[in-house]
C-alpha positions in Angstrom: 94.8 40.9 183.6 98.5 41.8 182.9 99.5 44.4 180.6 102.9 45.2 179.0 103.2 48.8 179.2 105.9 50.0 176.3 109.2 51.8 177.8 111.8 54.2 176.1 115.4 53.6 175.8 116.3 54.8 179.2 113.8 52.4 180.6 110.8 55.0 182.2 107.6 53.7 180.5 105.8 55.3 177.6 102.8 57.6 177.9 99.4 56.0 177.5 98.1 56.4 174.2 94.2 56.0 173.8 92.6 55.9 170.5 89.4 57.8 169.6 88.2 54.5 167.1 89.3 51.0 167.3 90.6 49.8 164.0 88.5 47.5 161.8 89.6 44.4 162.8 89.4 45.4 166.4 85.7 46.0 165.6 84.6 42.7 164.6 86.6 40.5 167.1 85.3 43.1 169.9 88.6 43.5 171.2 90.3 46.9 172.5 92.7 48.5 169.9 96.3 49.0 170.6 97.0 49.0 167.0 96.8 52.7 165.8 99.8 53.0 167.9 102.7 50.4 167.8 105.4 52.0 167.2 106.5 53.9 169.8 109.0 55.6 167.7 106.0 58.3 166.4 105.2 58.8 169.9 107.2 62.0 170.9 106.0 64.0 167.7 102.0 62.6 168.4 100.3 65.5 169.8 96.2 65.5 170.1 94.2 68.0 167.4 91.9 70.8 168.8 88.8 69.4 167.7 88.0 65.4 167.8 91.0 64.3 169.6 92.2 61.9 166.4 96.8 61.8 166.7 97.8 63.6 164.2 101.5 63.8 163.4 103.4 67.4 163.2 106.4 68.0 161.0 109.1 70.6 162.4 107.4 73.6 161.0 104.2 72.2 162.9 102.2 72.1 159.9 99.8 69.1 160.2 99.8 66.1 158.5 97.3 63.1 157.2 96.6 60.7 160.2 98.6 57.7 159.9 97.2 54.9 157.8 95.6 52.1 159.5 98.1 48.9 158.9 96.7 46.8 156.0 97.1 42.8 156.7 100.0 42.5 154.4 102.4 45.0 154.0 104.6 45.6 151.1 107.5 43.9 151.6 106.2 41.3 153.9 107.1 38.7 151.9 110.1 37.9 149.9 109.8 37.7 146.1 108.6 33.7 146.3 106.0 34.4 148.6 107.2 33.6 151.9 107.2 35.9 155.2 110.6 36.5 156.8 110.0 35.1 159.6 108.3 31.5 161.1 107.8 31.3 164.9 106.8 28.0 165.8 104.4 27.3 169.2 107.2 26.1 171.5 108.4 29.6 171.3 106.6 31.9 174.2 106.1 34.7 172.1 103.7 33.4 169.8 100.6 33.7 171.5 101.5 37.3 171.8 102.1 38.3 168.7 99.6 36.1 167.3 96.6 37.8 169.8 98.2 41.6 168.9 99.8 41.5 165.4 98.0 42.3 162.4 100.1 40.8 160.0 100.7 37.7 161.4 99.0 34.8 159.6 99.1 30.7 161.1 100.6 28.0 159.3 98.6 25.5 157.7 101.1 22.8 156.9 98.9 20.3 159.5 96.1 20.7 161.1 96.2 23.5 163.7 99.4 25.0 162.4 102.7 24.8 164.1 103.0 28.5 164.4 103.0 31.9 162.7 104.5 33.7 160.2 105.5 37.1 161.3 106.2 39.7 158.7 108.8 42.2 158.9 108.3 45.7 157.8 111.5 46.8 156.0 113.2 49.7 157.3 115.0 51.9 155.0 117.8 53.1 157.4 118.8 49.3 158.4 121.0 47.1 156.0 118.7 44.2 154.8 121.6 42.0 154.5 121.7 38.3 156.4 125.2 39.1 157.5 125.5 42.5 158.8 127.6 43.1 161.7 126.5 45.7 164.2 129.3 46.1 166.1 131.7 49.2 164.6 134.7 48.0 164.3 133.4 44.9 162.6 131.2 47.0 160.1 134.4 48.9 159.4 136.2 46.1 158.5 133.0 45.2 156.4 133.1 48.4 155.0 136.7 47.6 153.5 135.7 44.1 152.8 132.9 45.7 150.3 135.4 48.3 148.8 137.4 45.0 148.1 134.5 43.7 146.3 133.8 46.4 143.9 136.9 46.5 142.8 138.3 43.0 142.4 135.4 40.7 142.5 132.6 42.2 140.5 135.3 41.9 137.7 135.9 38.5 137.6 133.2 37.2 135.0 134.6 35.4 131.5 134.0 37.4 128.5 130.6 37.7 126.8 131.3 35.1 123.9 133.2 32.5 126.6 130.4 32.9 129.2 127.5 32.1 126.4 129.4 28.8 125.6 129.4 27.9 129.4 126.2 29.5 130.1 124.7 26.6 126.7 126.9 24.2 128.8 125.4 24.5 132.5 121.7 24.8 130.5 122.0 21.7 128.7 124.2 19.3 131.0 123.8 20.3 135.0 120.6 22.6 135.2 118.0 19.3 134.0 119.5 17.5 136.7 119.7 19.9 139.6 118.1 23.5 138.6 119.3 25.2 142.2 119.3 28.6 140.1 115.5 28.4 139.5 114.5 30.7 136.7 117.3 33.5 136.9 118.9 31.8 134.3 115.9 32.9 132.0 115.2 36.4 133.6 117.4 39.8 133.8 118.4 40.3 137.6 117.5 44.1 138.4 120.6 44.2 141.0 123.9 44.1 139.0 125.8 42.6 142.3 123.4 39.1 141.9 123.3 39.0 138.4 127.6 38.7 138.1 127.0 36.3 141.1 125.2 34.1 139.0 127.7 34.4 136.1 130.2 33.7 138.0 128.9 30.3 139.5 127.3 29.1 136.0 130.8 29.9 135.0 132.3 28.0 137.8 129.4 24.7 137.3 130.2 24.7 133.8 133.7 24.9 134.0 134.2 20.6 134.5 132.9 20.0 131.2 135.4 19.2 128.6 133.9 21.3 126.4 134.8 24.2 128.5 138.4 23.9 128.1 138.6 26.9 125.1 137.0 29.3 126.9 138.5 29.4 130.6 139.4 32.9 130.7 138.6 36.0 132.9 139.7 38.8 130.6 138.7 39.2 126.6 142.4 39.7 125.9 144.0 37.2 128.3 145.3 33.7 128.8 143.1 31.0 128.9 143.9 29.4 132.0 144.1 25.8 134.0 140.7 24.6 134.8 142.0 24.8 138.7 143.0 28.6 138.7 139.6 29.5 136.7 137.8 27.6 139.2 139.4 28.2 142.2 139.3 32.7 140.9 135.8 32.2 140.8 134.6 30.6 144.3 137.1 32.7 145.9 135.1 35.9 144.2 131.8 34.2 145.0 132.8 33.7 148.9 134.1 36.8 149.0 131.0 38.8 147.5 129.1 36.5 150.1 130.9 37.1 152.8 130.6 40.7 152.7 126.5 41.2 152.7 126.2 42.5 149.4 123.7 39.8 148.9 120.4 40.8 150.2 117.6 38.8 149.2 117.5 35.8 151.0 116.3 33.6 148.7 118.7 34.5 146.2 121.5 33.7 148.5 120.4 30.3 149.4 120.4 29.2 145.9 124.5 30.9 145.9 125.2 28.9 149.2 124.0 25.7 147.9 125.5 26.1 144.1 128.9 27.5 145.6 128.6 24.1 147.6 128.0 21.6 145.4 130.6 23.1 142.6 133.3 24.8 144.2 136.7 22.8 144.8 139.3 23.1 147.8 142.6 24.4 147.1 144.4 23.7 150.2 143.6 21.7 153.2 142.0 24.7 155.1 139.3 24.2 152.4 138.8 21.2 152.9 135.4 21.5 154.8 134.2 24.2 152.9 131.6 22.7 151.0 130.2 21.0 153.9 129.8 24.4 155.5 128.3 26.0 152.9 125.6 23.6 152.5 124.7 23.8 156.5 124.3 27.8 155.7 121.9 27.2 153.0 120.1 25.0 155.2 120.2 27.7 158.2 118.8 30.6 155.9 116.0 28.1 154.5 115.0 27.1 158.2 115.4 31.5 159.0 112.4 31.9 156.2 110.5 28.7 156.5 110.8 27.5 153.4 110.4 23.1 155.1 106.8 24.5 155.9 104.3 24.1 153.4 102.5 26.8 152.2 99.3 28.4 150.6 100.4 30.6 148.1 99.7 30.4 144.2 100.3 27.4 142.5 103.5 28.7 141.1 105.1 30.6 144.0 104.4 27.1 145.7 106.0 25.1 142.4 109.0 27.0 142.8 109.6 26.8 146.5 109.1 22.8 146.2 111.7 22.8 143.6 114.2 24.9 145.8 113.4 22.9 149.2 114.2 19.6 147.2 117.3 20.8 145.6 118.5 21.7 149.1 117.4 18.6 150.6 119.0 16.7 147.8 122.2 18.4 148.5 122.1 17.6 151.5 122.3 13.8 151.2 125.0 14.4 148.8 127.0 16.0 151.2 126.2 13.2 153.8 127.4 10.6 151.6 130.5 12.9 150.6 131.9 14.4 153.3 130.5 11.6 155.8 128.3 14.3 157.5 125.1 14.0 159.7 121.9 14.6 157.9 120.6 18.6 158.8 117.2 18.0 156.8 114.4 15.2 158.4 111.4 14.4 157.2 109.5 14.8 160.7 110.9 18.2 160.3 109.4 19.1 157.1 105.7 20.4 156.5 106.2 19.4 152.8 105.5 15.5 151.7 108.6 14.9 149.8 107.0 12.4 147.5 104.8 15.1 146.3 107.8 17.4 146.0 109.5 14.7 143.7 106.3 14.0 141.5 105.9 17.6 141.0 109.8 18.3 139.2 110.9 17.9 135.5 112.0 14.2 134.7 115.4 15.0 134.8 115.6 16.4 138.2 112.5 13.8 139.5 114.6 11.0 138.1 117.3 12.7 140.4 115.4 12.9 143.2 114.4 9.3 143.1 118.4 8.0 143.4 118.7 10.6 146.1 115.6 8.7 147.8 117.6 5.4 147.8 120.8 7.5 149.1 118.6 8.6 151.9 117.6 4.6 152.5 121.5 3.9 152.4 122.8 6.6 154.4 120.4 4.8 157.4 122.7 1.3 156.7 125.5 3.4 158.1 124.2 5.4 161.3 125.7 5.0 164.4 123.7 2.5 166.3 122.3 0.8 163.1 125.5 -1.5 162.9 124.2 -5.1 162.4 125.8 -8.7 163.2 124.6 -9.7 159.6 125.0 -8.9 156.1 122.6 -6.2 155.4 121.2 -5.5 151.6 119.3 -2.6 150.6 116.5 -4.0 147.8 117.1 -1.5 145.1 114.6 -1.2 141.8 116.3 -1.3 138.2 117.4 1.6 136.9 115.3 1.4 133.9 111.9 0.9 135.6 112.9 4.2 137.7 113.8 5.9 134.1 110.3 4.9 133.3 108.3 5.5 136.3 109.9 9.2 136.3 108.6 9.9 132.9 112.3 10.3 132.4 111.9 7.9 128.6 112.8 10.9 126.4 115.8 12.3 128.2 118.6 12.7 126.7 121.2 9.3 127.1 123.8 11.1 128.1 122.3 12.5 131.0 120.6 9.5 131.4 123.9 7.8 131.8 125.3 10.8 134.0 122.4 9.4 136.8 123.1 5.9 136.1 126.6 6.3 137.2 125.0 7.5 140.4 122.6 5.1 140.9 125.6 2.6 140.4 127.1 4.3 143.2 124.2 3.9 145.7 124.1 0.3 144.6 127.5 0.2 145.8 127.1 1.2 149.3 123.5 -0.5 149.4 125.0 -3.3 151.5 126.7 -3.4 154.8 129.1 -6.3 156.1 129.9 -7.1 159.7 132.9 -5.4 160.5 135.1 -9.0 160.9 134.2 -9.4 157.3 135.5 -6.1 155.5 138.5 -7.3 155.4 138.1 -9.9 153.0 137.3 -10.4 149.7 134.2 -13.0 150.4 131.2 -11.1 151.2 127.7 -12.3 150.6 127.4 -13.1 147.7 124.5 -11.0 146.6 127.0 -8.2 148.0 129.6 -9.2 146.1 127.6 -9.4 142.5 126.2 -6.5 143.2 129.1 -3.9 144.1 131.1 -5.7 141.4 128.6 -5.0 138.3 128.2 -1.6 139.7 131.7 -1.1 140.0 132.4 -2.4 136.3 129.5 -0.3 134.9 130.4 2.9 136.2 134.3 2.3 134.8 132.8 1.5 130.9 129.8 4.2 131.3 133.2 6.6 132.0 135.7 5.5 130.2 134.1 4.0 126.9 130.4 4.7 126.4 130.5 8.6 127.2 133.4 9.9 127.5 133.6 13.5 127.5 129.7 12.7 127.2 128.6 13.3 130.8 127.0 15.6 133.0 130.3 16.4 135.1 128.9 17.0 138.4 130.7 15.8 141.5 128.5 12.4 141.4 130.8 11.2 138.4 134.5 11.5 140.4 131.9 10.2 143.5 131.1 7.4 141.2 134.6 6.3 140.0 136.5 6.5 143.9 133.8 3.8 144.9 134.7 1.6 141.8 138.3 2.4 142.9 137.7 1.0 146.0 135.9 -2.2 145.1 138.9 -3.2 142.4 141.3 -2.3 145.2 139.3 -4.9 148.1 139.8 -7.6 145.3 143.5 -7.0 144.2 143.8 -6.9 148.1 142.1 -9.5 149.8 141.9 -11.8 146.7 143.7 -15.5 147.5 143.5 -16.2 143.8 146.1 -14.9 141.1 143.7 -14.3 138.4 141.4 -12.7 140.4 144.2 -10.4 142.0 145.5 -9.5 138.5 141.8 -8.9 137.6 141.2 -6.6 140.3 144.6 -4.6 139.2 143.6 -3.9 135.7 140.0 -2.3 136.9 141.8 -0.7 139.9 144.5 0.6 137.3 141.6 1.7 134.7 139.6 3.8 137.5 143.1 5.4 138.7 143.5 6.5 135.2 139.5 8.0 135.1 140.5 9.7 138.0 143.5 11.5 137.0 141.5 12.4 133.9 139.6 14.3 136.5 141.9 15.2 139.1 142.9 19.2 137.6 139.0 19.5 138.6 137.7 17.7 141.5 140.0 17.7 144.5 138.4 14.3 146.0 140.3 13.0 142.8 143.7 14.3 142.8 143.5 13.2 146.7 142.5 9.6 145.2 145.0 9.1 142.4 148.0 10.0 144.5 147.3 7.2 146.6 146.3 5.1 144.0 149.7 5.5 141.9 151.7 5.1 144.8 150.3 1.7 145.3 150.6 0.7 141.8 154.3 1.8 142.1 154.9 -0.3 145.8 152.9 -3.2 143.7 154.7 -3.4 140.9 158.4 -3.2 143.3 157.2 -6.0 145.0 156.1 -7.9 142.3 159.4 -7.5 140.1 161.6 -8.4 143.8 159.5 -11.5 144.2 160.2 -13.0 140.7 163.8 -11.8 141.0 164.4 -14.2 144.6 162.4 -16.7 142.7 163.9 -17.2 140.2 160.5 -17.1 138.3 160.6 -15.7 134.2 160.9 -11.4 134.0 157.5 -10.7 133.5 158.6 -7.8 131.6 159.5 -9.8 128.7 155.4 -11.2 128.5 154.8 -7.7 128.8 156.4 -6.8 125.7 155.5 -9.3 123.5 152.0 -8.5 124.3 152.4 -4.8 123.6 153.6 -5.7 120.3 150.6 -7.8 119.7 148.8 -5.6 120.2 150.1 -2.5 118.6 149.7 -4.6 115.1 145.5 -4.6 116.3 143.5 -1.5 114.9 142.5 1.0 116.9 139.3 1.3 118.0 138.9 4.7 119.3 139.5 7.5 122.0 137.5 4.9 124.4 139.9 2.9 124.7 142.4 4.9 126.3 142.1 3.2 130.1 142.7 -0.4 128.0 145.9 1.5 126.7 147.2 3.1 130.1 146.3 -0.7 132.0 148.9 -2.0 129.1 151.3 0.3 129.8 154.5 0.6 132.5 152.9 -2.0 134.4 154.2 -5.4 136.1 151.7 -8.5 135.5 150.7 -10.0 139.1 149.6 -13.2 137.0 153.0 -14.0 136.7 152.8 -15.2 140.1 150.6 -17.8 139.3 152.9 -20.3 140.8 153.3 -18.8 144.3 148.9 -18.9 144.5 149.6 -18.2 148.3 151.7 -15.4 147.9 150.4 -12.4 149.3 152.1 -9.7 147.5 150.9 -6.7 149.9 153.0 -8.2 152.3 156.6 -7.9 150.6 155.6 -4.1 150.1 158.5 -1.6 151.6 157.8 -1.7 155.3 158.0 2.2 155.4 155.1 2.5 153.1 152.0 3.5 155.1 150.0 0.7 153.8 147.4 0.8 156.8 146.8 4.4 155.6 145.4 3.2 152.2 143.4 0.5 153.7 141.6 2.8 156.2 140.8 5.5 152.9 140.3 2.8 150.4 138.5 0.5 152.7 136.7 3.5 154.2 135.5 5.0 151.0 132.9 2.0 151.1 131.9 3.1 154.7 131.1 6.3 154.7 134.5 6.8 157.0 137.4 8.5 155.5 135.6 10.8 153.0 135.8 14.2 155.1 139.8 13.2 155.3 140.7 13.3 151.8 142.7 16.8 152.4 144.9 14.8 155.1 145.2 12.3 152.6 146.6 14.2 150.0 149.2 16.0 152.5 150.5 12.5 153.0 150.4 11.1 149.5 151.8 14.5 148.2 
């Protein structure tokens, strides 16, 4: 038999400690007790009473005191507010079976049968910071130290007003929480700790800040400015990391939900930023893995409600980040102790309607895995949109956040299809591809720009939605041998551009996108105007202008139709090439323009390629 005998700091072993009684569980398993006596720390102030031999601690003045309690099979503080121990040691790990055979606390999973480990509570200890991201070393928690001054008195106080954040708070509660509720039920409850509850101001703030609605109340003082959407935003993430950054979040839960909003919402300012989001998803996803949150559980209905709800928001995210930032997957299913397809039944329509698209995401994203590449065309089978609205319960939802998930289905349906790589290049696919990117493509650009606008949920899906459309229009007006189609695929590649810069003082993916796409527009329309000049062919300009007098005489038919009006505007018709059907305009462009560069981010953007490149984009587009 081998036994572990305890040692002190300087490394000679611990006296021998016997009890006079084992403890209760001891008794019935017939074991010998080591319990009464754990920690080692009481050992030095143990000394044995006169009479029955029982350890009995002595304070200084040697006045004695209660024996020790015997430790109960859940401490207080065991578990974190939604019911999960601290820690999860799966079986692969060696000390397990120890702890297992001598802790009290310790419980086994039941996710499968037999468990695939413990969970091991932690006692909490008064005089250590509970923090996830405490630094031990001294010079770093000096630093830290600063870091929190810093925080208290620059960061705390970045929160809008009290009327302004009401109006963003109604915005976030009606538009982005139905669809992905990452901040639980705080929204509905008062936070006892005054550090997480301006954390969660600031990032409803921050979520709610997109919506055109918002625009009157972007301020961070009573009395002040309002300001740009972009400094608003970019003052609150930088408060949120910082706050973060320096511990001063301690529950664990809490700050997964943070880590995963701060993801999804916050926008780059510079390239250094760039992969920001990206990492703050794979830090939500550590912290879930630290607690176990993957592994099922058997607490209370609604402490096990709320952890499905959290584990699926993060495991949504973390498709969305896939498909964004053309990352590799951190979350898989083998993985997971939770069935996902209960996880999805058991959410809000809203968010289970959601969860369904993100399903088909997670089918797409496996089109576009290295080693998956096929000789073939590939086609994801997709189900309509409308039996999914149905089958989600989702009837009664409101249609503009039904629309809001439309656009992203749209955009899976886009990428559901995968071409060999000698036929990207051209604008013949399969033809299933083809009818099926171009519908999407045209839906997404009149969901947008006519039939909601201003209407939408504006979560990053919609700027998601409106690059792929980009992209498709752009492959046509490329690759296209036939004028009409060309000057077809100009017009919707001209209407998306001017979606996008509707959107670029918000999301960076689309101030990256329309810089590109105007400079194109501009080389295009040089091209065009040289050609018909060494042709000798009629000045375009004058058909232009005839048909903008046309149509100024039409009535208006409302702010919807403001891409029609930017398309008609300061614009070179490629159907006046109609003559020259062979003419392959991309190739007069000015041989200094980086026209490779747009095909490998335009191109790209249906490939899952260039996504995580945007920022070196931008630097070059300027």
């Amino acid at each position: 038999m081998v036994r572990f005998v305890e040692s002190d700091s300087t490394g000679l072993p611990l006296k021998r400690k016997q009890v006079a009684q084992a403890c209760a569980r001891c008794r019935r398993r017939k074991k010998r007790c080591f319990h009464n006596h754990d920690d080692h720390h009481y050992g030095d102030a143990l000394t044995s009473s006169p009479g029955g031999g029982e350890a009995v601690a002595r304070t200084p003045a040697d006045r004695p005191t209660s024996p020790r309690p015997e430790p109960l099979p859940e401490r207080p503080g065991s578990r974190n507010k939604e019911g999960h121990a601290s820690r999860f040691i799966g079986d692969l790990s060696p000390e397990v079976i120890l702890m297992e055979a001598t802790s009290l606390c310790s419980h086994r999973d039941v996710s499968v049968r037999g468990g695939l480990g413990i969970w091991q509570p932690r006692a909490p200890d008064s005089t250590k910071p509970t923090s996830p991201f405490v630094l031990t070393s001294p010079s770093r928690q000096a630093v830290q130290d600063m870091l929190k001054a810093y925080v208290w008195s620059h960061c705390i106080a970045c929160c809008p007003p009290p009327l302004d954040y009401a109006v963003l708070r109604r915005i976030y509660l009606e538009k982005l929480d139905p669809i992905f509720p990452i901040l639980g039920d705080h929204l509905r409850s008062t936070l006892q700790d005054e550090i997480e509850g301006k954390v969660l101001q600031q990032i409803v703030s921050l979520a709610a800040a997109a919506d055109p609605e918002a625009t009157r109340h972007l301020r961070l003082n009573p009395e002040g400015p309002l300001l740009s959407r972009q400094d608003f935003c970019n003052s609150l993430s930088n408060s949120v990391q910082t706050i973060v950054d320096a511990g001063l979040i301690a529950d664990r839960v809490f700050l997964i939900r943070i880590l995963a909003a701060l993801s999804l919402y916050m926008q780059p300012s510079s390239p250094d930023e760039a992969d920001i989001p990206a990492l703050l998803n794979s830090r939500a996803i550590h912290q879930m893995h630290t607690l176990g949150l993957q592994m099922a559980s058997e607490d209370s209905n609604a402490s096990s409600q709320v952890t499905r709800s959290l584990f699926s928001c993060i495991w949504a995210l973390d498709r969305i980040n896939s498909a964004f930032y053309g990352r590799a997957c951190l979350i898989h299913e083998r993985d997971v102790g939770w069935d996902v397809d209960d996880c999805i039944a058991a959410q809000a329509p809203p968010f289970r309607l959601f969860l369904m698209i993100i399903g088909l995401l997670d089918q797409v994203i496996g089109l576009y895995r290295p080693g998956n590449r096929q000789e073939k065309e590939i086609i994801t089978e997709l189900p309509i949109f409308e039996q999914m609205i149905l089958d989600a319960g989702a009837a009664r939802v409101s249609s503009s956040l039904l629309a809001s998930l439309e656009i992203f289905y749209h955009s899976v349906a886009i990428l559901s299809s995968q071409s060999p790589s000698e036929n990207r290049s051209t604008a013949l696919p399969a033809p299933a591809t083809n009818s099926r990117r171009s519908l999407a493509a045209d839906r997404i650009t009149s969901i947008v720009g006519h039939e909601f606008l201003g209407q939408l949920s504006y979560l990053p899906i919609i700027p998601y939605g409106v690059s792929l459309s980009l992209s498709v229009s752009y492959r046509k007006m490329r690759h296209s041998n036939i004028p009409m189609f060309r000057s077809r695929g100009k017009q919707a590649f001209m209407a998306n551009t001017s979606l996008l810069k509707s959107l670029d003082d918000t999301f960076w993916t689309a101030k990256a996108m329309v810089a590109m796409a105007e400079q194109v527009i501009q080389e295009m329309d040089k091209a065009v105007a040289s050609i018909t000049q060494e042709s000798g062919i009629a000045d375009p300009s004058k058909k232009i202008e005839s048909a903008t007098r046309g149509d100024n005489e039409l009535p208006s038919s409302g702010g919807g139709d403001a891409v029609i009006t930017y398309t008609n505007q300061g614009s070179t018709d490629v159907s006046a090439l109609e003559a020259i059907p062979d003419l392959d305009v991309f190739g007069h462009f000015d041989p200094t323009f980086n026209l490779g560069a747009v095909d490998a981010v335009l191109e790209g953007n249906l490939d899952f390629g260039a996504a995580s490149n945007w920022f070196d984009w931008q630097q070059l587009w300027g």
